[in-house]
Rosetta silent file (secondary structure, phi, psi, omega in degrees, C-alpha in Angstrom):
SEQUENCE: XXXXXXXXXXXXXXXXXXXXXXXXXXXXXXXXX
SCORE:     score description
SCORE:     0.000 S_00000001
   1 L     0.000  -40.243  173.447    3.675   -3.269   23.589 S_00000001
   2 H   -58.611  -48.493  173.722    7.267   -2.582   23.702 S_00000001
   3 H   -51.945  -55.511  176.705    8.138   -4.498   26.575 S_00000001
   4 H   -43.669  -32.454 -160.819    6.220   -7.477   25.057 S_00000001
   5 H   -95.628  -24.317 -171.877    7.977   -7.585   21.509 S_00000001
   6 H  -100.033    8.795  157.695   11.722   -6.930   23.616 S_00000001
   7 H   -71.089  -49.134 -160.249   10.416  -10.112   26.255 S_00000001
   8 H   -66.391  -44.284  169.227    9.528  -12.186   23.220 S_00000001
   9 L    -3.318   78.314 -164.401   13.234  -11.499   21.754 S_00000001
  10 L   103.078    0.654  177.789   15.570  -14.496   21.695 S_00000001
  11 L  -102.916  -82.743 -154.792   12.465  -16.474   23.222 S_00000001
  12 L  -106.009  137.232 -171.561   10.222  -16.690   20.737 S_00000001
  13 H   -65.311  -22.993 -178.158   11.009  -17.165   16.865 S_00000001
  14 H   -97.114   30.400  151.939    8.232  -15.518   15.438 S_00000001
  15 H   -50.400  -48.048  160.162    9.417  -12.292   17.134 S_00000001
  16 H   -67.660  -13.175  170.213   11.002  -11.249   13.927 S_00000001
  17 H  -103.137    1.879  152.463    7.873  -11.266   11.968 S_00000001
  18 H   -54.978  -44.223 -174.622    6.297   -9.527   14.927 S_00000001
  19 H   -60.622  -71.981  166.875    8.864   -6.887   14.351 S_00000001
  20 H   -34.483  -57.263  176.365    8.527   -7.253   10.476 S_00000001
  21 H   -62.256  -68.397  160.478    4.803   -6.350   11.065 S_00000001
  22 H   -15.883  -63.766 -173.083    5.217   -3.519   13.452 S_00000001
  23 H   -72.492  -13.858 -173.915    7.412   -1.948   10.889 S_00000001
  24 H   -61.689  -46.164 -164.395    4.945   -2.514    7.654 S_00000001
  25 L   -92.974   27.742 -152.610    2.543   -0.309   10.182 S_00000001
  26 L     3.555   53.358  165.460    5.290    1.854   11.396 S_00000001
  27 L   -51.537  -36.889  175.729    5.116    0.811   14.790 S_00000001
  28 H   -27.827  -41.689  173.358    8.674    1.117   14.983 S_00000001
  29 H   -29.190  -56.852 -176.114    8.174    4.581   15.536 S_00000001
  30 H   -80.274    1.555  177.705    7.218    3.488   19.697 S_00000001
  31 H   -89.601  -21.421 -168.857   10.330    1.239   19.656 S_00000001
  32 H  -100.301  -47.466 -172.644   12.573    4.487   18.763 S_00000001
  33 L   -48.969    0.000    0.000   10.236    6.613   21.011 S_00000001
């Protein structure tokens, strides 16, 4: 999952509300992990 959301990065624009979701669910958590 991580890899995917730091591929789409600077590719694709709706990466930041990918991000934006992730954190509402506190996915973030496996981006700091």
């Amino acid at each position: 999952i991580v890899d995917k959301i730091n591929s789409s990065i600077g590719q694709d624009p709706n990466a930041v509300n990918i991000i934006g979701v992730l954190d509402i669910y506190g996915f973030e958590s496996f981006k700091v992990n």
